[in-house]
C-alpha positions in Angstrom: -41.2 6.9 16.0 -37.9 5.5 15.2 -37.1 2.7 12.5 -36.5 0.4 15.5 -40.1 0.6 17.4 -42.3 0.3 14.0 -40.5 -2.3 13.1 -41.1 -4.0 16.7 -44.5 -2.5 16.7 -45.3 -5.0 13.8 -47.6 -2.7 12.6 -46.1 -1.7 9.1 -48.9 0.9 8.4 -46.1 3.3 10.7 -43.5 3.3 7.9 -45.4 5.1 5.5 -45.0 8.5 7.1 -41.2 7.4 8.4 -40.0 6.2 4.9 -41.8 9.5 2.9 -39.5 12.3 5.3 -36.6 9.8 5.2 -36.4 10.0 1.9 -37.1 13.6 1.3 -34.4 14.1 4.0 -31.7 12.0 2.4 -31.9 13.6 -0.8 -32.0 17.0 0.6 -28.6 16.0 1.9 -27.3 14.1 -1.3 -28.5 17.2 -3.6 -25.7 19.2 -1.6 -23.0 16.8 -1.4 -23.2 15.1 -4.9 -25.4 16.9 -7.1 -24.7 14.3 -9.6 -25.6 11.8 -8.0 -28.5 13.7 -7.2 -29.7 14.0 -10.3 -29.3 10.1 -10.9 -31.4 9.2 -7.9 -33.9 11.2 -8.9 -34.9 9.8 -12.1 -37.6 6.4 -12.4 -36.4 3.4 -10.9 -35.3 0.8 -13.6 -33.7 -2.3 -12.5 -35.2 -2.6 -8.7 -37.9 -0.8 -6.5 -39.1 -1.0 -3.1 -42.5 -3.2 -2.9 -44.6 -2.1 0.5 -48.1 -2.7 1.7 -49.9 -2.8 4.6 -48.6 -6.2 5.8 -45.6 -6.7 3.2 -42.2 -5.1 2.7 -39.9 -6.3 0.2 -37.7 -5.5 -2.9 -39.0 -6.4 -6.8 -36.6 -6.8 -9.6 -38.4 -4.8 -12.5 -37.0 -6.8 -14.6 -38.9 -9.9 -14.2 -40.9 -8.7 -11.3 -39.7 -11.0 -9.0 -39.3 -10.6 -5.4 -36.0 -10.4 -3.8 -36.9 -11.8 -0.4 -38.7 -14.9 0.4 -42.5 -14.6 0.3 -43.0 -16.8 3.2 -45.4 -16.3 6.3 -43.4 -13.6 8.0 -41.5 -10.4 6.7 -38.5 -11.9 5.4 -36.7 -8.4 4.5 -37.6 -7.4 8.3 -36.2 -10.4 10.2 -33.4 -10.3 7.6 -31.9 -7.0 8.8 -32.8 -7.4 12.4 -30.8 -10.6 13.0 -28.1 -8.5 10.7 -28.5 -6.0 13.4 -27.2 -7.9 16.3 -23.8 -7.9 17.6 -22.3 -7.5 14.2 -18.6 -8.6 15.4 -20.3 -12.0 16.5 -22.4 -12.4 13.6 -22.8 -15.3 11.6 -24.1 -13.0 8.4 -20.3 -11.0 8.9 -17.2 -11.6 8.5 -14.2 -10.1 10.8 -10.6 -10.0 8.8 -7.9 -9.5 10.4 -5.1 -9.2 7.5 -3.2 -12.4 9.2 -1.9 -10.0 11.5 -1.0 -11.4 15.3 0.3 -9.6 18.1 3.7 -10.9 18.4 6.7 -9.2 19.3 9.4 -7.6 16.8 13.1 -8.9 16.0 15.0 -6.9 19.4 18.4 -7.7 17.2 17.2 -6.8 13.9 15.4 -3.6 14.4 16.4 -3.3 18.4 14.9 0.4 18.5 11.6 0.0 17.4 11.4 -3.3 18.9 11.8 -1.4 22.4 9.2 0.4 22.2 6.6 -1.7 20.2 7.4 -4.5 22.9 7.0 -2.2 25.7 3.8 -1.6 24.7 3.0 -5.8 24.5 4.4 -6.4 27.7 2.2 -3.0 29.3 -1.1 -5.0 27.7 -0.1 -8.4 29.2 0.4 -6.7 32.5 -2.5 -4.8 32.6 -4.8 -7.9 31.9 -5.0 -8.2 28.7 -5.7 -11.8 26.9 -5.9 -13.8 23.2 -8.9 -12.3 21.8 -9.6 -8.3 21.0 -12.4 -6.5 22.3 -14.5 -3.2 21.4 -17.4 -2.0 23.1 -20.4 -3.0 21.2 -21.8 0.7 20.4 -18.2 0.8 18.0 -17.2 -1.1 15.0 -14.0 -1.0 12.8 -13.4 -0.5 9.3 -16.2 -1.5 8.0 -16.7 -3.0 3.8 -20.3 -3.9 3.4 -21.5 -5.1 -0.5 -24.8 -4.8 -1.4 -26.8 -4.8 1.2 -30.5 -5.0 -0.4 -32.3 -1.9 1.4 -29.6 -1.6 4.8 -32.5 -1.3 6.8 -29.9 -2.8 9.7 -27.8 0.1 9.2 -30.2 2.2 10.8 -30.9 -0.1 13.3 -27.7 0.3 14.4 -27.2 4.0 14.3 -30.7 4.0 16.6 -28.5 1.4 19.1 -26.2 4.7 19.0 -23.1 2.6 17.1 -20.7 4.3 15.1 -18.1 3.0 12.7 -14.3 4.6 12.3 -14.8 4.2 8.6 -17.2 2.8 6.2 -16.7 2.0 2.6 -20.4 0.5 1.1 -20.8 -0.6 -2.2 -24.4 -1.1 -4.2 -24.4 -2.6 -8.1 -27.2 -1.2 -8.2 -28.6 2.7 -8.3 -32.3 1.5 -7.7 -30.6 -0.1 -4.7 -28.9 2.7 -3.1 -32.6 4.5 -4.0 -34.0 2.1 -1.7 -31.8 2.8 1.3 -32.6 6.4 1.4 -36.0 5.2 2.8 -34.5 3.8 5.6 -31.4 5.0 6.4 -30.4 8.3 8.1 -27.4 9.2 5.7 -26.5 12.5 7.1 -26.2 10.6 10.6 -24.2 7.6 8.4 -21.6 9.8 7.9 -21.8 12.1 11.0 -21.0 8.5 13.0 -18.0 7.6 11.2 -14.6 9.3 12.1 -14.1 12.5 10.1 -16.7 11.2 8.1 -14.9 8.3 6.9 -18.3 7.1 4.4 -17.3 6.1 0.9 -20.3 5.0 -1.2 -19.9 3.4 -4.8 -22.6 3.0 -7.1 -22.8 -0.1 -9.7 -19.0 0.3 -10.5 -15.7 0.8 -8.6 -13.8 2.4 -11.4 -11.5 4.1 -9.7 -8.8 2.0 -7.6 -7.4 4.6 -6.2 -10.0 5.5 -4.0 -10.7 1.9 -2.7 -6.2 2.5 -1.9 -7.2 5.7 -0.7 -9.7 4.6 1.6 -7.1 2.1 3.3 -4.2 4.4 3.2 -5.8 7.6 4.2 -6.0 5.5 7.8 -3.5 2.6 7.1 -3.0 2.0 11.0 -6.5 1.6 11.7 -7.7 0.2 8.4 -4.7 -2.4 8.9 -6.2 -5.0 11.2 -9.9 -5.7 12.2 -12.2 -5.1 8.8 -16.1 -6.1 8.8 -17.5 -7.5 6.4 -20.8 -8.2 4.8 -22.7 -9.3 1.7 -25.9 -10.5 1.1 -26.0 -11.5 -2.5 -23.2 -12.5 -5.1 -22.7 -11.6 -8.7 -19.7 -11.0 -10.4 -19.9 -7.3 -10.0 -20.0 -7.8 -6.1 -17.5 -10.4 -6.6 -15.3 -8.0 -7.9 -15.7 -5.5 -5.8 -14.6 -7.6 -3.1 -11.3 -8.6 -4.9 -10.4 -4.7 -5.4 -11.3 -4.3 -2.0 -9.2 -7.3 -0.3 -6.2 -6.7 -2.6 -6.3 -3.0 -1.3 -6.6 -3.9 2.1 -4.0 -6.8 2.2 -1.5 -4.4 0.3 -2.0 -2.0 3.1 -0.4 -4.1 5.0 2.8 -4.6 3.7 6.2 -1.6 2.5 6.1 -0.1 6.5 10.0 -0.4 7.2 11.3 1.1 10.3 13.7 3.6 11.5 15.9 1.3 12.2 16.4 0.0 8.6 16.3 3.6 7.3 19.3 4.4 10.0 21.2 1.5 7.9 20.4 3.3 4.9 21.7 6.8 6.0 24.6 5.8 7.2 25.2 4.0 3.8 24.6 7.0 2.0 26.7 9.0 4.3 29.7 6.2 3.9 29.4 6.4 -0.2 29.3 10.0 -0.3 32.6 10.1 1.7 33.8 7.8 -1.0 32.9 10.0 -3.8 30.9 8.2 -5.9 29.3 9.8 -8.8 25.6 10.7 -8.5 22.9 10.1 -10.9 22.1 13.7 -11.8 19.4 15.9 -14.4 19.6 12.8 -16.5 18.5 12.8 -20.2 17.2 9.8 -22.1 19.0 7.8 -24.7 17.5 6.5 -28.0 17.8 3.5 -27.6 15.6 0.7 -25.8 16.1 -0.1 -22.1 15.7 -4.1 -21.5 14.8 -4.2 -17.4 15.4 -7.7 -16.9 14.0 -9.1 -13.2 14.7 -12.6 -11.5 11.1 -13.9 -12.1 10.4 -17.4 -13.8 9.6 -15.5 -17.4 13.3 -14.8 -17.3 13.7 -18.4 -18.3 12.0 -18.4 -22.0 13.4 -15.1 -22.4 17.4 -15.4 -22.3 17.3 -16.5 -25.8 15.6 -13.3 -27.1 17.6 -11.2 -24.9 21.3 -12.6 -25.5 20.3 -12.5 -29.2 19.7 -8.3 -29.3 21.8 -7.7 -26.4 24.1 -5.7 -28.8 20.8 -3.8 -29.8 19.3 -2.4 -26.5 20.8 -1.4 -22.9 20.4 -4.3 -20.5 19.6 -3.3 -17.1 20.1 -6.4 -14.6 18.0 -6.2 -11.1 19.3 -7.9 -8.0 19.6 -11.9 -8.4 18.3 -11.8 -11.9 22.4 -11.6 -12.7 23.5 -15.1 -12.1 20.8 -16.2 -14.7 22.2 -13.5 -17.5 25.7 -14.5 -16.9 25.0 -18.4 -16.8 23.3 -17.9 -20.3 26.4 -15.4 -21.2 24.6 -12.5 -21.0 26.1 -9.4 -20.3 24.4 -6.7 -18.4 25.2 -3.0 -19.1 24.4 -1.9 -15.8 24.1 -4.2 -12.6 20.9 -2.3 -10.6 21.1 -2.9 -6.6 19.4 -1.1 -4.0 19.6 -3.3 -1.2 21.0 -2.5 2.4 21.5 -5.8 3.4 24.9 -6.7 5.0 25.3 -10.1 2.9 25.1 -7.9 -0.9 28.5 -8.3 -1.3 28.3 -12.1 -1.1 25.8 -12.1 -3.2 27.2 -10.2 -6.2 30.6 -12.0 -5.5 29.2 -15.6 -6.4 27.1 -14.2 -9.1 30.0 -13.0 -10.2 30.1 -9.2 -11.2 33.1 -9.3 -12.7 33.6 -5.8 -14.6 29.6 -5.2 -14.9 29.1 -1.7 -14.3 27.6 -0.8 -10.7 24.5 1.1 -11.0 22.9 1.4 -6.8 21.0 3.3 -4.3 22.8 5.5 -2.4 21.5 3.1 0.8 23.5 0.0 -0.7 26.2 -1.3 1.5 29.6 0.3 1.2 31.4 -3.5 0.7 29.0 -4.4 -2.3 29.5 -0.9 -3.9 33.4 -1.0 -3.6 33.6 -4.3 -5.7 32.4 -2.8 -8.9 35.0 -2.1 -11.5 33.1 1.2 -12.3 30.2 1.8 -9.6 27.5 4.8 -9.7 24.6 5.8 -7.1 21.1 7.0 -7.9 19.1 8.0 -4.7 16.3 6.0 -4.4 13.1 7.5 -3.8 10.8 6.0 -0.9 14.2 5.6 1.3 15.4 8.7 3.5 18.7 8.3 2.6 17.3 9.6 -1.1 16.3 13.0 0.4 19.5 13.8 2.4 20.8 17.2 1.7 18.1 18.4 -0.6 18.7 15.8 -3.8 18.1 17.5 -7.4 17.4 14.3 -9.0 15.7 11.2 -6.9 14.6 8.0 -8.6 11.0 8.1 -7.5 8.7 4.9 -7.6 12.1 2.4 -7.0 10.0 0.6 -4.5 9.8 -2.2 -3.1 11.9 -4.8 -5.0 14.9 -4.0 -6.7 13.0 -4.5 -9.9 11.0 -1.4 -9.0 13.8 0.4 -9.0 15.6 -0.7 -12.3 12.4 -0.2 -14.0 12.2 3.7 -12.7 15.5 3.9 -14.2 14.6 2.2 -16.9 11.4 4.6 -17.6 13.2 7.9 -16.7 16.1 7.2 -19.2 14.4 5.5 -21.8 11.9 6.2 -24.3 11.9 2.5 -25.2 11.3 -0.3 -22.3 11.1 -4.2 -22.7 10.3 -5.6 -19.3 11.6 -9.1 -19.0 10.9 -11.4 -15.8 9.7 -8.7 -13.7 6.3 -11.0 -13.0 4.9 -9.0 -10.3 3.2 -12.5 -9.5 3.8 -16.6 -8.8 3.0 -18.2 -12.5 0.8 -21.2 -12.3 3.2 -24.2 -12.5 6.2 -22.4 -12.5 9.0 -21.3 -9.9 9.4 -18.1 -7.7 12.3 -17.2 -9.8 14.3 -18.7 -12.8 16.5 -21.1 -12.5 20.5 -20.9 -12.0 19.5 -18.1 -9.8 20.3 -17.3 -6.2 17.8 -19.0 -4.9 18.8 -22.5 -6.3 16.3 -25.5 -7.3 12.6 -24.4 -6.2 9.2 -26.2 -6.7 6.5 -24.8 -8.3 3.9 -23.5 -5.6 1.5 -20.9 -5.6 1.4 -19.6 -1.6 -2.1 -19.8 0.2 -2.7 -16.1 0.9 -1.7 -15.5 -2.9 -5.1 -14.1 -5.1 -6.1 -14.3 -9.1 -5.2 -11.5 -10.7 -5.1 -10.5 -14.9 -2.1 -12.0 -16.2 0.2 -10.8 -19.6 -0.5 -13.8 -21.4 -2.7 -16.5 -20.8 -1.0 -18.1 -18.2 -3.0 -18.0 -14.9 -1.2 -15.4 -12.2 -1.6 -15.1 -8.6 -0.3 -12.1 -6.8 0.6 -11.4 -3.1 0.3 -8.0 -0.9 3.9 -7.1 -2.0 4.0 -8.0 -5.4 0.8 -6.1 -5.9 2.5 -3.0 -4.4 5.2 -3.9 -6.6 2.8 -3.5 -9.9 0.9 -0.6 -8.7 4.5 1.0 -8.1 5.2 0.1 -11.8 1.9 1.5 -13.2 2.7 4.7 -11.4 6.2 5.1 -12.7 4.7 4.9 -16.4 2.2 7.6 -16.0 5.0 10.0 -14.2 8.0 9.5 -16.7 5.6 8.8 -19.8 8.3 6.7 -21.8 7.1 6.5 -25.2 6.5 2.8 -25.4 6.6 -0.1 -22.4 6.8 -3.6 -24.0 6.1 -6.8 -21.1 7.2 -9.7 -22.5 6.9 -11.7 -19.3 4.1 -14.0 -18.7 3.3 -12.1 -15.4 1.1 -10.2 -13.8 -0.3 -7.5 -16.4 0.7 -4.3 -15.8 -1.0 -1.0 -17.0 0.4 1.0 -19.2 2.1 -1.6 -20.8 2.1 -3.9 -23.8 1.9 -7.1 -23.9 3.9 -8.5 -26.6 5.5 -12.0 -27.5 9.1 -12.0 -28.6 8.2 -13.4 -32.3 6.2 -9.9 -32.4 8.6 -7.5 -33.3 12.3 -7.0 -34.0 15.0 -4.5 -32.8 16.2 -2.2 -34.9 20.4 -2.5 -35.9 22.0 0.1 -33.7 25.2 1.7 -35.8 28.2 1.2 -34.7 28.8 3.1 -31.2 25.3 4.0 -30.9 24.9 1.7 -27.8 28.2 3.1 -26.1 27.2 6.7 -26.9 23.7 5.8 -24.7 25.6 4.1 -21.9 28.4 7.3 -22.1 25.3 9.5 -21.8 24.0 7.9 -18.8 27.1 7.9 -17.3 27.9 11.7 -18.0 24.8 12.7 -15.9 26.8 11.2 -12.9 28.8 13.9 -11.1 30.7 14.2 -8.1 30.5 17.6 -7.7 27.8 17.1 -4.7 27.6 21.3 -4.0 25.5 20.7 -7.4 24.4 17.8 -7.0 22.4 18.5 -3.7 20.7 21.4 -2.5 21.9 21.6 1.1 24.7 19.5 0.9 26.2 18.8 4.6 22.9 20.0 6.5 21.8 16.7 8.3 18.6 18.1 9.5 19.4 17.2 13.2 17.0 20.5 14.6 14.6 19.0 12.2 14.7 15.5 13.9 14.6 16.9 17.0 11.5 18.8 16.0 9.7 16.2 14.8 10.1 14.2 18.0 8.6 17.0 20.2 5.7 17.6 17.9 4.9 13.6 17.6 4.9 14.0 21.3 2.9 16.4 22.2 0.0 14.8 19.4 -0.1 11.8 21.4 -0.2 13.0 24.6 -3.4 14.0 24.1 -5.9 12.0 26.9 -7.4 9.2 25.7 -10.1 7.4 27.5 -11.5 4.8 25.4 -10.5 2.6 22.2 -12.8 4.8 19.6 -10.6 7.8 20.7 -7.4 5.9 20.5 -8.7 4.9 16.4 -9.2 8.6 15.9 -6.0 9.6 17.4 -3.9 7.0 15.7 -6.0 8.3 12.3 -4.5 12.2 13.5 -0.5 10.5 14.4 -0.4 9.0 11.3 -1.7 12.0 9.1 1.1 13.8 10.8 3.5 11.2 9.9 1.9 11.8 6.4 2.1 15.3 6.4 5.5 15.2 7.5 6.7 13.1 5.3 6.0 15.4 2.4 7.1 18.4 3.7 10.8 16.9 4.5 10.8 13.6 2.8 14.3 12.9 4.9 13.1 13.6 8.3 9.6 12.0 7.8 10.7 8.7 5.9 13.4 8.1 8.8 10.5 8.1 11.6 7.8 6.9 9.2 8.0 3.1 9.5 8.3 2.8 13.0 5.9 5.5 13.8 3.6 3.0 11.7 4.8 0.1 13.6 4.3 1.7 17.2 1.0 3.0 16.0 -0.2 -0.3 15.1 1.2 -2.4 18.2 -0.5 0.2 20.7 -4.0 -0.2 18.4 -3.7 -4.1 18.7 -2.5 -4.3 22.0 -5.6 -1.7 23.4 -7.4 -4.2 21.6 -6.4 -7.2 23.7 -7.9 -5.1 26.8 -11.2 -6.9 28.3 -12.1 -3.4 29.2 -13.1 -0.2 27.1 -11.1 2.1 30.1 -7.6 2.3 28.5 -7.1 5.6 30.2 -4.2 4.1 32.5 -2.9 1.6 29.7 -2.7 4.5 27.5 -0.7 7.2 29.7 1.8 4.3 30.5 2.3 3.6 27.1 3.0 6.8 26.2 5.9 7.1 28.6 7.2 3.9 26.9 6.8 5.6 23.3 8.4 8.9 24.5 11.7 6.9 25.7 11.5 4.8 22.5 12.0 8.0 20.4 14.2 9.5 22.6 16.2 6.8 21.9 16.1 7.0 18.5 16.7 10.7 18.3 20.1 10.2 20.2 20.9 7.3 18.1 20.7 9.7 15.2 22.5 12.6 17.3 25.4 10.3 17.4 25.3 9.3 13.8 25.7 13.1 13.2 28.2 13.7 15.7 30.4 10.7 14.1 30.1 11.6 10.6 28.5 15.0 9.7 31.7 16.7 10.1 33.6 14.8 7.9 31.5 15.5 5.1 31.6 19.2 4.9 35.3 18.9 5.1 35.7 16.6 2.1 33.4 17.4 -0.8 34.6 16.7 -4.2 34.6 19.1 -7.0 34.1 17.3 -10.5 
């Protein structure tokens, strides 16, 4: 008999036989796929165990042997998990996120070639019926989070209704807890009924972040909108869990770009290059400290420290943080800028920049770049323009402010970094940014989607998706460049791999005398404009490539697809191939990545909106829209070839 009919049966004598060759069946299947785990579940319960009779079923905590459910007339723990069991997206025990997304349709001047196609696919839905709220069949449920769930007998339930999840990430504080489940619940068939076996299952600690990223990112389209949740106790441990898991899921969410905005960037690139701009290249580090100085509201409290050892450590300046340093007299060595944006060069001309050395992504806009005095390019890693032609040396880990990137630099050419008013973070009763800065007079205001997270000091922090992509970016960089020592003096968000230290703390050392332009002399020497060297394939502009990636995206989604649980797994398959194709040629798969992402996502919501679970016709016409939408954005990039390619193979530089 099945979980389902004893259970109904009401006669509880049934399980007996049910929960003994569960059990033995579960860890059967956990002794092959974790032995250690294994070997954990198979030693004495110690903090919970499963209490069952004739007429009762419940869970005792061994610690003071109370129960867990109710003692009451009826089976609490049974009526507990059926009423858990029932329509799960219309429950009252869950919780359906949806990551504040809302179909809406993209910027058609702004990004006009992505928007085609993603607002094709909006206007197919709204023709084809489709209304306000989403719909999936009832036997199918989306990414699912579920925190301890005190014996998940309703997860079998379920799988004997024949549902299945496209992904499943289930967290238990306790091991006795998980012990308990494998009475109930098939595992094996857990994870055969989630989409390439999409089951992640943590046990009393989630140490590792990265999986709980992983988990998101590994299906970022699908694990982007509709998440269900549930939890049936709270502790700080589950409390915590949750945080991980919502700051994961709502960073997910942000750093897509498009291939518009990367099209802005490569013609950039290709404009600078023409003008012969030296090239960050095999750099070395200097001995002396690195001060990466952001436009956050720490800056403010930390001008006097920094104009005071300016002549004692390299000053990097990101973005708008500029206009503060200069108000306060300040300096900067090198002015770091890695925007694409066409009003940069307004910007840096009220800041002013005067005769502040240049120091930007290839991607910047050629107007800002010309009006440095001396002006160099690094190519910024995460942008495609970084990757054209093969570069030797690419500042990874420069995304996604400009603060990222200045730090990279930063931690690649120094062994020594101070990080000053790169927050990461909104600072309880402070401003955005400091003040005299480009953003003029702000008040104090911590946004409504913002969350808690461990600040430098002790002043309370709140983080948002970006700026949280912005810290992990930072806590990457460290590990992969290893600079001998990272100093925040910020009152931030904290950042790992880093010390926090207060000003009063520690002292500079005295550089002697032309030490400091010996480091920035360095630097400068490992820019060249001899781009043969420089690049690997310098003047190849991967068109065949770009024409082969089309085709291949192509024919993946032209596979038939009849219902929305086969559209989730062949969005997962798209955007593994975007994945994969990104790191095989960074250039080619970075140009289509964002608005693959962006097309992905707008066909998964808009399927959504469909009353019906037949998308088979909605999905064939949308696939005709998607297939003009990138052969327009192949041509656009055929053009862009045909326009500038030439030139460049005609004019390189040797120096």
């Amino acid at each position: 008999m099945s979980l389902t009919e004893i259970l109904y049966s009401h006669d509880l004598r049934l399980l007996d036989s049910y929960m003994s060759q569960c059990f033995v069946k579960n860890m059967e299947f956990f002794k092959s796929l974790n032995p250690k785990l294994f070997a954990e579940l198979s030693k004495p319960p110690t903090t919970h165990n499963l209490f069952f009779n004739d007429n009762e079923l419940n869970i005792i905590n061994l610690q003071d042997n109370a129960f867990v459910y109710p003692r009451s007339g009826e089976n609490t723990m049974i009526a507990t998990h059926i009423a858990l069991s029932q329509t799960p997206m219309n429950n009252p025990h869950f919780v359906v996120h949806t990551n504040h997304l809302a179909l809406q349709k993209l910027d058609e001047d702004k990004i006009p070639l992505t928007a085609f196609t993603c607002n094709g696919i909006i206007t197919l839905m709204q023709e084809s019926g489709g209304g306000q709220s989403y719909h999936l069949p009832s036997n199918f449920l989306p990414s699912s989070t579920f925190f301890g769930v005190l014996g998940g007998i309703f997860l079998q339930l379920l799988l004997e209704r024949d549902v299945s999840f496209h992904s499943l990430l289930l967290f238990e504080e306790y091991l006795d807890m998980l012990r308990i489940m494998l009475y109930f619940v098939d595992f094996p068939l857990l994870f055969s009924r989630t989409n390439d076996r999409a089951c992640y299952i943590f046990v009393q600690d989630i140490i590792h972040q990265e999986f709980i990223h992983t988990y998101f990112s590994s299906r970022k389209i699908t694990n982007n909108f509709l998440r269900l949740e549930v939890f049936l106790y709270e502790s700080p441990k589950i409390t915590n869990a949750r945080d991980i898991v919502h700051e994961a899921y709502r960073v997910n969410s942000r750093g897509w770009g498009s291939f518009d905005d990367e099209m802005i960037g490569v013609r950039n690139t290709l404009h600078n290059l023409k003008s012969h701009y030296p090239v960050l290249h095999m750099p070395e580090r200097v001995e002396i400290p690195i001060c990466v100085v952001g436009n956050g509201a720490s800056l403010d409290m930390l001008l006097p420290f920094i104009k005071a050892n300016a002549h004692n450590m390299l000053i990097f300046s990101c973005g708008t943080a500029i206009k503060p340093l200069k108000a306060y007299g300040i300096e900067p060595d090198f002015q770091i800028e890695i925007e694409r944006i066409s009003y940069l060069k307004d910007v840096l001309i009220q800041a002013p920049l005067g005769d502040t050395t240049l120091l930007c992504g290839s991607v910047v806009q050629p107007e800002a770049l010309a009006l440095g005095k001396n002006a160099y390019v690094f190519m910024r890693g995460g942008s495609a323009g970084a990757y054209m032609f093969g570069a030797k040396s690419v500042v990874e880990f420069s995304a996604p402010y400009v603060g990222n990137a200045g730090f990279a630099l930063a931690a690649l050419l120094g062994e020594e970094v101070l990080i000053c008013g790169l927050d990461c973070g909104y600072i309880e009763g402070k401003s955005k940014h400091a003040k005299n800065s480009f953003y003029g007079k702000e008040a104090p205001q911590i946004p409504a989607h913002a969350f808690k997270v461990q600040g430098n000091t002790e002043s309370s922090v709140y983080s948002d998706a970006l700026f949280s992509l912005s810290a992990r970016s930072m806590e990457r960089c460290i590990k992969a460049f290893a600079p001998r020592m990272v100093l925040n003096l910020g009152e931030g968000a904290y950042i790992q791999g880093t010390k926090a230290c207060n000003i009063e703390e520690f002292s500079l050392r005295e550089l002697e005398r032309g030490e400091k332009q010996q480091a920035i002399d360095t630097i400068i020497a490992h820019c060249s404009t001899d781009y043969t060297q420089v690049f690997r394939t310098y003047g190849d502009l991967n068109l065949a490539e770009v024409l082969a990636y089309k085709e291949e995206f192509m024919t993946l989604v032209s596979y038939r697809v009849c219902n929305k649980k086969e559209l989730f797994a062949l969005i997962d398959r798209a955007h593994h191939f975007s994945l994969k194709m990104s790191a095989q040629n960074a250039f080619v798969g970075l140009l289509f990545e964002g608005s693959v992402g962006h097309i992905l996502h707008n066909l998964m919501v808009s399927a959504l909106h469909l009353p019906s679970d037949d998308i088979e016709e909605f999905y064939y016409k949308a696939v005709g829209i998607i297939r003009e939408g990138m052969e327009k954005m192949v041509m656009s990039y055929r053009l862009l070839c045909i326009s500038l390619g030439r030139q460049l193979t005609h004019n390189v530089k040797q120096g």
